[in-house]
C-alpha positions as CSV (number, residue, x, y, z in Angstrom):
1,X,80.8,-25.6,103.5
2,X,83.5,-28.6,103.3
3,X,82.8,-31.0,101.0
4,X,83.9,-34.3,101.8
5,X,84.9,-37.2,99.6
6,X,85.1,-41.1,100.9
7,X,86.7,-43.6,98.9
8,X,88.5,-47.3,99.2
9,X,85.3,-49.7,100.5
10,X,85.1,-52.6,99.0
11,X,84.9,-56.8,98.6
12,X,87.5,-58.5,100.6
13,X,88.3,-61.7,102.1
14,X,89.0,-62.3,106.0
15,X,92.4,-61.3,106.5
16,X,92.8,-59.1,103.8
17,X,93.3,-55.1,104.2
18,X,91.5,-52.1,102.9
19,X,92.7,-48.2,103.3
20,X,89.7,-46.0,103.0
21,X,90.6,-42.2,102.6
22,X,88.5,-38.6,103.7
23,X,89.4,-35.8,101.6
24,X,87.8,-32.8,102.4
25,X,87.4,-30.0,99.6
26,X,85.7,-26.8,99.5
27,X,85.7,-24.3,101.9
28,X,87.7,-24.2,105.5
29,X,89.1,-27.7,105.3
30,X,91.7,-27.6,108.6
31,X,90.5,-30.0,111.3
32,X,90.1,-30.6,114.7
33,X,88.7,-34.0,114.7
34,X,88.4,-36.5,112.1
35,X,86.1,-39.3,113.5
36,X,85.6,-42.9,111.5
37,X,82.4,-44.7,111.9
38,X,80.7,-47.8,110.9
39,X,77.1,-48.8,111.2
40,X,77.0,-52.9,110.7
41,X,73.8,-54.2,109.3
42,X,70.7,-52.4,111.8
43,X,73.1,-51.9,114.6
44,X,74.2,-48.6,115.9
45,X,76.6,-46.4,114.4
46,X,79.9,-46.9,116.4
47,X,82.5,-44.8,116.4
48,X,85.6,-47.0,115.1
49,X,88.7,-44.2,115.3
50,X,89.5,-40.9,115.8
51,X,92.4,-38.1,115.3
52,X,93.3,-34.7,115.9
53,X,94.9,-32.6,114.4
54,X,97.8,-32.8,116.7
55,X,98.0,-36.4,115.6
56,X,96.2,-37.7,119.1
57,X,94.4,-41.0,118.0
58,X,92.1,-43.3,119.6
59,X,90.6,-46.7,118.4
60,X,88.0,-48.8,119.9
61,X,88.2,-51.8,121.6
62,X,87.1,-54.1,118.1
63,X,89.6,-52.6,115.6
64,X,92.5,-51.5,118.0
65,X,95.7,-53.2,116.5
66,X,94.3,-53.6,113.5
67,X,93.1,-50.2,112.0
68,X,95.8,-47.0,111.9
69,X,94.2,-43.7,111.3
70,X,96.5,-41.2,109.5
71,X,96.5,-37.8,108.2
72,X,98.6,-36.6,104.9
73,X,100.8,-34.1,106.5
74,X,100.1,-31.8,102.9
75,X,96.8,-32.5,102.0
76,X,93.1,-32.3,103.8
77,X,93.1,-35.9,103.8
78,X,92.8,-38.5,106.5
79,X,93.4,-42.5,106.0
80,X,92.0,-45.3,107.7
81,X,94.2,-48.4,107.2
82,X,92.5,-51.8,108.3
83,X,94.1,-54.9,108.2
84,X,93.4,-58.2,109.5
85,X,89.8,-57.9,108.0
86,X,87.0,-60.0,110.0
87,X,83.7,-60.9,108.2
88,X,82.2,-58.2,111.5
89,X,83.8,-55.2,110.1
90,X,81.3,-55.5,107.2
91,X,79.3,-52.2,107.2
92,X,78.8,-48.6,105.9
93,X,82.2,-46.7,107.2
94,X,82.1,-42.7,107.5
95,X,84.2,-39.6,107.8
96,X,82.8,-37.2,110.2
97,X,85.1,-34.0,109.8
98,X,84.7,-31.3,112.5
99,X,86.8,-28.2,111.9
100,X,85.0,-24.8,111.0
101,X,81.6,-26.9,110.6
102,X,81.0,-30.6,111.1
103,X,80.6,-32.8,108.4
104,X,79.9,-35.8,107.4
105,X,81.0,-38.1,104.3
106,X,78.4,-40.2,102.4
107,X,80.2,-43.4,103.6
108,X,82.0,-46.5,101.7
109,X,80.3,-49.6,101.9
110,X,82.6,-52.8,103.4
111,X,82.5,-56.0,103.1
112,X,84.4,-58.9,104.3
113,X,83.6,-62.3,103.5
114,X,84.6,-65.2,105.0
C-alpha cells in the first residue's frame, strides 16, 4: 500500500506563496492521477488541481493562474505551487494519489491571513 507524505502548509500573509509537496513511498508508487484538494472551514471538499502522469493538468476556476501543479521527473513526488495567496485559500489541502490503489494524504493545514 503507498504511503503518502504531505508537507509545506503553513502561516502566510495575502500575497505571499506556499509549495506544498506529495511524496508517495512504499509500495507501487507510479501514478495516474494526482488530485489536490482543499476543504475550507465546513464547506465541501473541492478539488483544487489535478495531473497525470503524462503531465495533463487541470485547475479550478478559484486557483487557476495562481497554483502550478508539478511532478519531479525522478522522484514519486508531485508539487503544488500557490502564489498570490488570498485569506479564501485557508483550509486543510490533500494529495489523493491514484495509481495501483488510491490514496489519500493526511492533508497540510493553510492559512492565509489578511
Amino acid at each position: 500500500q503507498v504511503q503518502l507524505v504531505e508537507s509545506g502548509g503553513g502561516l502566510v500573509q495575502a500575497g505571499g506563496s506556499l509549495r506544498l509537496s506529495c511524496e508517495a513511498s512504499e509500495g507501487p508508487s507510479e501514478f495516474y492521477v494526482v488530485h489536490w484538494y482543499r476543504q475550507r472551514d465546513e464547506k465541501q471538499r473541492e478539488l483544487v488541481a489535478v495531473i497525470s502522469k503524462w503531465n495533463f493538468t487541470k485547475y479550478s476556476d478559484a486557483v487557476r493562474g495562481r497554483f502550478t501543479i508539478t511532478q519531479d521527473s525522478a522522484k514519486p513526488l508531485v508539487f503544488l505551487q500557490m502564489n498570490t495567496l488570498m485569506p479564501e485559500d485557508t483550509g486543510v489541502y490533500s494529495c489523493r494519489w491514484s495509481g495501483a490503489s488510491d490514496v489519500w494524504g493526511q492533508g497540510t493545514q493553510v492559512t492565509v491571513s489578511s
